[in-house]
C-alpha positions as CSV (number, residue, x, y, z in Angstrom):
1,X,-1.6,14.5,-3.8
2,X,-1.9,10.6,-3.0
3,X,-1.0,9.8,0.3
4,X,0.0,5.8,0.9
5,X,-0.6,4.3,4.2
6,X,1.0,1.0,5.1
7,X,0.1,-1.3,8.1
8,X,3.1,-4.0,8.6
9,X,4.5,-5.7,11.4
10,X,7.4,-4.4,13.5
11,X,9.1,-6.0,16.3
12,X,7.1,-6.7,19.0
13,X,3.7,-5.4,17.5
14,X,2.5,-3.6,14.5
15,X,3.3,-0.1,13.1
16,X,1.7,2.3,10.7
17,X,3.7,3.9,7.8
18,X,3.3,7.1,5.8
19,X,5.2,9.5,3.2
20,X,6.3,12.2,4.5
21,X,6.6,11.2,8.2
22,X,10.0,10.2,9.6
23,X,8.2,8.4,12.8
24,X,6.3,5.0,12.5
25,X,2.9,4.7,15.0
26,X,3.6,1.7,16.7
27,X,0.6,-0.5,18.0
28,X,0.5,-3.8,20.1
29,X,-2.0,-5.4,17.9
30,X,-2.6,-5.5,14.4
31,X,-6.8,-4.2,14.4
32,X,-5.9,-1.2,16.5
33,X,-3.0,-0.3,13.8
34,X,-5.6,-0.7,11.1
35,X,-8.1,1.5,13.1
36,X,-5.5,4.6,13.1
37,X,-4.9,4.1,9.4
38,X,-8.1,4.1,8.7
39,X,-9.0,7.8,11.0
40,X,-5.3,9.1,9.5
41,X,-6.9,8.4,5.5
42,X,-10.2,9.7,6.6
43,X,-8.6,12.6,8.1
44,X,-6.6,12.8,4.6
45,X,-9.8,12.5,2.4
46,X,-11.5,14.9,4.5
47,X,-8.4,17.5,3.6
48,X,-9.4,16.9,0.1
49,X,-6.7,14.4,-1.3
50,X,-6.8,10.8,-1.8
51,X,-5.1,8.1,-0.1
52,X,-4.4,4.3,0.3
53,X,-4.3,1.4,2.9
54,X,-2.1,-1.5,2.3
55,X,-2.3,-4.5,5.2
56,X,0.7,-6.9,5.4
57,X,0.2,-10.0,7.4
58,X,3.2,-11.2,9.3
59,X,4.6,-13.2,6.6
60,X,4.6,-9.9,3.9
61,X,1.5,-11.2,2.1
62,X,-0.6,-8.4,1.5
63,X,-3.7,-9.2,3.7
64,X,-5.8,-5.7,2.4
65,X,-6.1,-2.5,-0.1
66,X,-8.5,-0.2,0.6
67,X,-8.7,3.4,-1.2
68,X,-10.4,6.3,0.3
69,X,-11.3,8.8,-2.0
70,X,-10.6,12.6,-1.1
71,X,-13.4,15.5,-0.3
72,X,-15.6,13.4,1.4
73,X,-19.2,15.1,1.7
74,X,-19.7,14.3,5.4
75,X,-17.4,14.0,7.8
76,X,-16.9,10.4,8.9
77,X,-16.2,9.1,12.2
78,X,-14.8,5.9,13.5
């Protein structure tokens, strides 16, 4: 399975979006939203399934992409 990850803005901060979850992670700044998308994909990856980052600035211009590949052979920590 291919999990998608979205960082975007929300009102009054930032918030972090995936399938399958109902809830948004809200953040007060945009790098601390980008750090839990990047522990939630590593987290995925390290489940054995794939997933992607997309990073929208504040005007819906997509800032970022990043793809993390699943079975990682080490655990990685952030």
């Amino acid at each position: 399975m291919f999990h998608e990850i979205t960082v975007a803005p929300a009102p009054g901060g930032w918030a972090v979006r995936t399938g399958g979850v109902e809830n948004d992670m809200l953040f007060l700044s945009g790098a601390s939203a980008e750090s839990a998308a990047r522990k939630l994909a590593a987290n995925v990856a390290d489940a054995g399934e794939a997933s992607e980052i997309l990073i929208y600035l504040r005007d819906g211009t997509l800032a970022g992409r990043f793809v993390c590949p699943g079975a990682l052979s080490e655990p990685r920590h952030f």
